[in-house]
C-alpha positions in Angstrom: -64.4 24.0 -9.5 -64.1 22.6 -13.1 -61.5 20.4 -11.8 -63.6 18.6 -9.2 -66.2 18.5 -12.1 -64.0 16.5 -14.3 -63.0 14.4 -11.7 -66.3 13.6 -10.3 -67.6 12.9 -13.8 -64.8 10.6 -14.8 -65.4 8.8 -11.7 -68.6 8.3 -12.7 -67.5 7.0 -16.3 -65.2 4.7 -14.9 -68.0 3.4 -12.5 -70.6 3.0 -15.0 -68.2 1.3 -17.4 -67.2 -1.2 -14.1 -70.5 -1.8 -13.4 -71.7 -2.5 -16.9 -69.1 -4.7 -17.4 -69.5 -6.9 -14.3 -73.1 -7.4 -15.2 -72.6 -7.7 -19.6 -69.9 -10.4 -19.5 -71.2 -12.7 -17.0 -74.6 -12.6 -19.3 -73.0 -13.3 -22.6 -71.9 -15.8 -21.0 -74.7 -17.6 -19.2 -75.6 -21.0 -20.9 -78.6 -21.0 -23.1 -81.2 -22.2 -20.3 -80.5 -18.7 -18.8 -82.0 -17.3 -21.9 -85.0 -19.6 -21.9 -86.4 -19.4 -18.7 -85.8 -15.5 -18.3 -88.1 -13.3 -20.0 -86.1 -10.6 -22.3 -87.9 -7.6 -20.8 -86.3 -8.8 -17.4 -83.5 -8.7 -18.5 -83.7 -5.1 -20.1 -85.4 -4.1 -17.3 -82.4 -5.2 -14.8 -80.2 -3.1 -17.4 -82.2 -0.1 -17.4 -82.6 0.3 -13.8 -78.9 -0.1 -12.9 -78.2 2.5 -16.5 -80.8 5.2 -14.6 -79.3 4.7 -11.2 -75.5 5.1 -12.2 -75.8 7.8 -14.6 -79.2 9.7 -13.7 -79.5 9.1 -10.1 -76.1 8.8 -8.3 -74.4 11.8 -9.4 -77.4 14.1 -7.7 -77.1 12.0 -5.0 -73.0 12.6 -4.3 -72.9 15.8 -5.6 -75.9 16.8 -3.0 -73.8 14.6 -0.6 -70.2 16.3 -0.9 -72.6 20.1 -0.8 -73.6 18.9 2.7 -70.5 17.9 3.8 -68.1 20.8 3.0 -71.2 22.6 4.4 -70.7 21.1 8.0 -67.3 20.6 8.0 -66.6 24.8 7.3 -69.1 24.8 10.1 -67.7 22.7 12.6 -63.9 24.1 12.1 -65.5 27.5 12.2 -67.2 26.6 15.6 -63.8 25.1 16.6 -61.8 27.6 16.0 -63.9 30.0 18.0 -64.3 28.0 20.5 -61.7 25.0 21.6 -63.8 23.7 24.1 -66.6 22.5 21.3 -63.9 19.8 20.4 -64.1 18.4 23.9 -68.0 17.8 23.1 -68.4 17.2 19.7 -65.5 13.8 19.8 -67.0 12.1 22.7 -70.2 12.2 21.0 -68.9 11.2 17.2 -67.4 8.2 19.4 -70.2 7.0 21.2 -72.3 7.6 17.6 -69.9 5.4 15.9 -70.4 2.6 18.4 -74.0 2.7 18.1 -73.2 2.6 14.5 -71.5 -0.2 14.4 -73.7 -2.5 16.7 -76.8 -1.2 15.1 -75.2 -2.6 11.3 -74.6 -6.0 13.2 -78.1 -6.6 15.0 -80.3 -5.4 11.5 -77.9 -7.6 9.2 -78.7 -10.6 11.6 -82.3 -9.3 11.5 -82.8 -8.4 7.8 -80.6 -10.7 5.7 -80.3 -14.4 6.0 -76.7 -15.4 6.3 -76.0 -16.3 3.0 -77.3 -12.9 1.5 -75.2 -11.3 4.3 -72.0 -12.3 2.9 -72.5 -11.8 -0.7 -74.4 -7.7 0.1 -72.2 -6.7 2.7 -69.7 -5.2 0.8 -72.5 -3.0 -1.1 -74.0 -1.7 2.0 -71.7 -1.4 4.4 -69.1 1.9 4.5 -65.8 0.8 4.7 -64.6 2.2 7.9 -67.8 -0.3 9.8 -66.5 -3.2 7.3 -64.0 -4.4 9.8 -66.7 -3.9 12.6 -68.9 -6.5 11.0 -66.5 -8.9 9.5 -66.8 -11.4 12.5 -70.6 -12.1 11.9 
């Protein structure tokens, strides 16, 4: 258990350091027009919000996340092991749910996002496992 703590936590680390980075440099860099037609507060504001979600709200959010599914997975292997035949039920319908998943992602990012927004957000909001799914939009 302490081990998946420290693990978790210097994932997190490592992400907030990533994501801080990717978001510092290309500022201190920006050309001085940047700076005068952007209020400072926006900018803080931009910085605060990403600071609260990466280090106050995400961790909840995965450790709530990997609760739920070592939950149902000791559930479902339980169930399987009791019974064989729930496998015969249970694939079919994770198949048929990750087809509707998949066309469902491609018909709400045509509706949602206009097609340049598509390409740059698709890698933030799509899992990687549909990634290949949607790649010919």
């Amino acid at each position: 258990m302490v081990v998946d703590c420290l693990v978790v936590a210097l994932g997190f680390i490592t992400a907030s350091r990533t994501l801080h980075k990717g978001a510092l440099y290309p500022l201190f860099r920006a050309p001085m027009a940047f700076f005068d037609t952007t209020p400072v507060g926006r900018i803080l504001n931009y910085f605060s919000t990403d600071l609260d979600t990466a280090d106050g709200a995400l961790p909840l959010d995965v450790q709530l996340w990997f609760i739920s599914m070592t939950s149902l997975l000791s559930t479902v292997i339980t169930i399987a092991f009791a019974k064989p035949v729930f496998l015969g039920i249970v694939l079919p319908i994770l198949v048929v749910n990750m087809i509707i998943q998949v066309k469902w992602l491609k018909t709400n990012f045509k509706a949602v996002l206009p097609r340049s927004a598509m390409h740059s957000c698709r890698k933030m909001f799509v899992p990687p496992y549909l990634q290949l799914a949607t790649s010919e939009m």
